[in-house]
N, C-alpha and C positions, 0 to 999 in steps of 0.2 A: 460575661466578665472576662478583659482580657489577663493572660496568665503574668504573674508579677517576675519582673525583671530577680537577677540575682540580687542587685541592690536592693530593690526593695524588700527581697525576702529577705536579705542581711540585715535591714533595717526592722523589720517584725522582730525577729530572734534575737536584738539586742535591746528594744524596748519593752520586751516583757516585766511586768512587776516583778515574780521570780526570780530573773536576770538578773534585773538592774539592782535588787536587795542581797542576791550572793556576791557581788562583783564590792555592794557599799561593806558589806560586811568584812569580806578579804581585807580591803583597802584598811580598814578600821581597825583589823587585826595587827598586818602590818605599821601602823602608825604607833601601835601600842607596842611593838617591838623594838622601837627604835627606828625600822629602816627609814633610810633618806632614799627618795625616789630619784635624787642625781646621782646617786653614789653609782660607781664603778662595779660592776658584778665581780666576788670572788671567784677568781675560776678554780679552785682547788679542786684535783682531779687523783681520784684514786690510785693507786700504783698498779701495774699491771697483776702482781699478787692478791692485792688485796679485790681487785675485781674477780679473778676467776675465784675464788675466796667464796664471794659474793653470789659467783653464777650457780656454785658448787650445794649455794644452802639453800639455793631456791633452785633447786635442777629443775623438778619436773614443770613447776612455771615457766621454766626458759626452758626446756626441754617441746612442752604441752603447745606453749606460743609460738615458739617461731614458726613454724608453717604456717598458720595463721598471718603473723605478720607480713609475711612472703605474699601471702594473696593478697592481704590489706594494702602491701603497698601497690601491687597489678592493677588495683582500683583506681590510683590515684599518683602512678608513674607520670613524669614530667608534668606537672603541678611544682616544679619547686618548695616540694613538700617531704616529708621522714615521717617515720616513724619510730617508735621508741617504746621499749617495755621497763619498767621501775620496778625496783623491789618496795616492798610493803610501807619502809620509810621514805621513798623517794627519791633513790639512789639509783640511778639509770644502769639497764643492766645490759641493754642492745640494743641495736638501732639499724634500720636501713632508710636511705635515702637518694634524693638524688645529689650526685655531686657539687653541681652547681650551688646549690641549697646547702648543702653539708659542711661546704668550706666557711659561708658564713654564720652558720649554726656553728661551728668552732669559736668562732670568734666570740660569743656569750656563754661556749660552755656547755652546748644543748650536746653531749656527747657522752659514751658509756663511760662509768667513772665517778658521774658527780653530779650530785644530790638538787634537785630542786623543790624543796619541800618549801613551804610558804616563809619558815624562819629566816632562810638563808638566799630566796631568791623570789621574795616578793609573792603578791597578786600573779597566777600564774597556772593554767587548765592540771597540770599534775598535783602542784603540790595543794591548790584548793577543791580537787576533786578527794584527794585525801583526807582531807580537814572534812570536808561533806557527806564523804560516801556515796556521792551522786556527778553525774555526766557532767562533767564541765565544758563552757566554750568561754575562752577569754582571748579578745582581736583586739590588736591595736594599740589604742590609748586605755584603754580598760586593764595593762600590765599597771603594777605598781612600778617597778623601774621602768626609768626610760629607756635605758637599752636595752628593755626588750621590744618596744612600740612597735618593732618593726614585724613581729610576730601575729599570726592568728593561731590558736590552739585550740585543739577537743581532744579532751580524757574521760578514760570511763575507768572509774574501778575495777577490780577482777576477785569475784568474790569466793572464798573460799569451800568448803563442806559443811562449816558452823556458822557462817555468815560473816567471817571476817576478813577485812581489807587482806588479798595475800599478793597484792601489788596493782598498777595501774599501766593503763595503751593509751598510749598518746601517739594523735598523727598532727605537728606544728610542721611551719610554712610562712612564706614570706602573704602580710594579710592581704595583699592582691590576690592572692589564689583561694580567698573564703570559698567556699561553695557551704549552703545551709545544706546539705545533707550529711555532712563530714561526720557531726556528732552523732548521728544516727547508726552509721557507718561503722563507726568507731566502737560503741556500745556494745551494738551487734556482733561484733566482732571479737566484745570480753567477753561474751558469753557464751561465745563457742567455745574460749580457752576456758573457761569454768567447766564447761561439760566434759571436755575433752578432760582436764586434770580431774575431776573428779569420775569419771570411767576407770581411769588410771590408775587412780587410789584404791577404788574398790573392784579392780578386775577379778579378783579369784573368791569376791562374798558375792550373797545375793542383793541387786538392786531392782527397783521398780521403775521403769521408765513408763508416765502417763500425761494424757492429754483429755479435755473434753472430746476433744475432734482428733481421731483415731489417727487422719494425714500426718499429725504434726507430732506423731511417736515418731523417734526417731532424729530429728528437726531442732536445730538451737531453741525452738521454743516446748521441747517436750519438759515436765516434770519429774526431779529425780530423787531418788532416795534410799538410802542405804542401808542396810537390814542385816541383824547379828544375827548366829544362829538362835538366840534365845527371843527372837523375835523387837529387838531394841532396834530405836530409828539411830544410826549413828551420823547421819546429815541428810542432808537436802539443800536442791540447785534453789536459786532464785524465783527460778517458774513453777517449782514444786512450792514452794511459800508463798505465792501470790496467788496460785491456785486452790487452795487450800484454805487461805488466809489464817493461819497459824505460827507462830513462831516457833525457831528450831526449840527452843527450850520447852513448849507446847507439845513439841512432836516427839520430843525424849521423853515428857513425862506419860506420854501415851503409850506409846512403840506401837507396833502393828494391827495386833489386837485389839486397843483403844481406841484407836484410829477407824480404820476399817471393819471391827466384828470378825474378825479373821484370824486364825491362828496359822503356822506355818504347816501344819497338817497339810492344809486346803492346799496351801500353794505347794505341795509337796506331790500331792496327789494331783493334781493340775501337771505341775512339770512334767511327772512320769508319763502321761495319758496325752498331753498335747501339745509336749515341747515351748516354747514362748509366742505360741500363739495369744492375742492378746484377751482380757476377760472385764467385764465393766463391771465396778465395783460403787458404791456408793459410801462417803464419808458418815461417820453416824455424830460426828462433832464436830463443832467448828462451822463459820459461817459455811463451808461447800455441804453442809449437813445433808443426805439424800441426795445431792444434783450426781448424776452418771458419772464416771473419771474411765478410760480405758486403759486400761492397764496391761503390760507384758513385765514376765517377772524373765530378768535376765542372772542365770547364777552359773556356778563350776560342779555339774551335775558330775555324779555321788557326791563328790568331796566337800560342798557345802551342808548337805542332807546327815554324810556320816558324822561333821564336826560337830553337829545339830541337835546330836542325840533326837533321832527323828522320835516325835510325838508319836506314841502306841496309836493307832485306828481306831482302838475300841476307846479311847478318852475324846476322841473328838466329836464336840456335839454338835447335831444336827445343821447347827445354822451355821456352822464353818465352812458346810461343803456347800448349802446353799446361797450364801454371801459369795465363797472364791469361788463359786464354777456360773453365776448370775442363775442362779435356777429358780423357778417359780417359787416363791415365799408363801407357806403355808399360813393357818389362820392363826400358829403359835408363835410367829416372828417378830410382830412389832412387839410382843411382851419382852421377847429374848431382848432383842437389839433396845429396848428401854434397860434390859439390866446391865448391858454391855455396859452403855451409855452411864448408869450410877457409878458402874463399877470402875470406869474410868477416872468420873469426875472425884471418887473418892481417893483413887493413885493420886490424881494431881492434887490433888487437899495436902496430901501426906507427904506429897514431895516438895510442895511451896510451905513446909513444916507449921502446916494448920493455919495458914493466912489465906481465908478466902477470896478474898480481894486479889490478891498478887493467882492463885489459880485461876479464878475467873478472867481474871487479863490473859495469864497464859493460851487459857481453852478458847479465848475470843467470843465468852457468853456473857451474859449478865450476871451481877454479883446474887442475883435474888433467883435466877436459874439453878444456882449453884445449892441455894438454902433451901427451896423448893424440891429439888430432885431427891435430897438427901434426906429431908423432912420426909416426904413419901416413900424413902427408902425404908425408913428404919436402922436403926441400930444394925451395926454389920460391919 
């Protein structure tokens, strides 16, 4: 099979079902707003105040990304192409480009200052990646105005600790310069500024950086997650959620111990004894239920441990040290880790305030898993 032209890969990545239903959809939105597709684009542009304003409420976003950006655009210098980071509404907060390209990006407005969210400027990879929450590419004629036709775009959202929109990267370009890997590119690229902002935020607690596969600790696609002294999940990256298969709301009504059968004892006495060396742990809920996870606990030793009111040694029971340090599980463990497991699903009962239905969605189990456990649990 010979390898497909750009065009024709351009041609695959626009006729997707997928595609072609978020591009019908935008447009459909649009039409319901009012906009006219001949109309004139607003260029209203923020005042020089009111953007550092802007940069100032979302520092570490703009702080976290630009170096990123910086490399994103090295990728893809002289492409008559930019780059651009959005705050959360779509209000452009920075940009690099190349000049050539930048002057006519002026000319629609594609500059820091001013908003392209889908209200105000159409069918359009920022402001319908917003609407979506997912990667956008929108080239060409697939703009709802016409002066933007001249455009190809890929955004990707940049997701915050809790899971939500805390702005979008977008790299647009005149659509001669499509290349199908852009959006890939681009993606990739907000998910370094997620790791990176979220390292950030939680630099002086304890976090969990984990992988199946040991290599990719470490690696925009490691799993992350962040851990109070009392052992509460207070977020997680993307690839800690998709790893997992859990939502954040799941992983709060869990915390650590729900989660993994682990109390912060183990990883306490772990720290001390082997530094963040990493330890394979296994989920006891949730579809990753039992599959391996490697884990290094990264934290601000004492000073996490003292806030911590470190757990006494003598409450910690048995299968804490053998769950955090992976030691051979004696013949008393799957009973243990079955009561974890009750014990868990009865938090999440009590926190989705007795709707089992809405816990079982949370834990990603079956509603009749839920009635089941508890049933053989007993009264408790």
């Amino acid at each position: 099979m010979f390898p497909q032209s750009p065009a024709s890969r351009r041609a695959a990545d626009l006729a997707s079902p997928q595609h072609l239903q978020a591009i019908a959809q935008s447009h459909a939105r649009c039409a319901a707003l009012g906009l006219d597709e001949a109309a004139v684009p607003e260029l209203n542009r923020a005042s020089a105040a009111r953007l550092h304003e802007a940069r100032e409420r979302h520092r570490r976003l703009h702080e976290q990304a630009m170096p990123v950006m910086e490399l994103l655009f090295d990728q893809i210098a002289s492409s008559h192409s930019m780059v651009a980071l959005t705050d959360p509404n779509g209000g452009i907060l920075s940009s690099l480009g190349d000049d050539s390209f930048l002057e006519r990006a002026q000319q629609v407005a594609l500059s820091p200052g001013v908003n392209w969210s889908e209200p105000g400027k159409g069918t359009n990879a920022v402001g319908t990646a917003l609407f979506t929450e997912a990667p956008t590419l929108v080239h060409g004629d697939e703009h709802f105005l016409r002066a933007h036709r001249f455009l190809t775009c890929s955004a990707a959202p940049i997701f915050d600790h809790a899971g939500r929109v805390m702005g979008v990267l977008d790299v647009s370009g005149d659509q001669r310069s499509y290349h199908p890997h852009t959006l890939a590119l681009v993606d990739l690229s907000a998910r370094m500024i997620e790791n990176q902002c979220f390292v950030d935020r939680f630099r002086s607690g304890l976090r969990l950086h984990f992988h199946a596969e040991p290599a990719c600790i470490g690696t925009v696609r490691e799993g992350l997650l962040a851990i109070d002294p009392d052992g509460a999940i207070l977020g997680a990256n993307r690839s800690a959620l998709a790893q997992l298969g859990l939502s954040i709301g799941a992983l709060r009504m869990l915390g650590l111990e729900g989660l993994l059968g682990l109390g912060l004892g183990a990883l306490a006495d772990h720290g001390r004894q082997h530094g963040d060396t990493p330890i394979t742990l296994r989920p006891v809920l949730g579809p990753a239920a039992g599959a391996p996870l490697h884990m290094r606990a990264v934290f601000q030793w004492p000073a996490f441990w003292s806030a911590a009111s470190l757990v006494s040694r003598a409450t910690l029971a048995p299968v804490d040290l053998r769950a955090g340090l992976g030691r051979a599980a004696s013949a008393e463990t799957p009973a243990t880790l079955e009561a974890l497991e009750t014990d868990a699903i009865r938090r999440a009962v009590v926190a989705a305030g007795g709707n089992v239905s809405l816990a079982a969605r949370q834990l990603g189990v079956a509603r009749n898993t839920v009635y089941r456990r508890l049933r053989a649990a007993g009264p408790g």
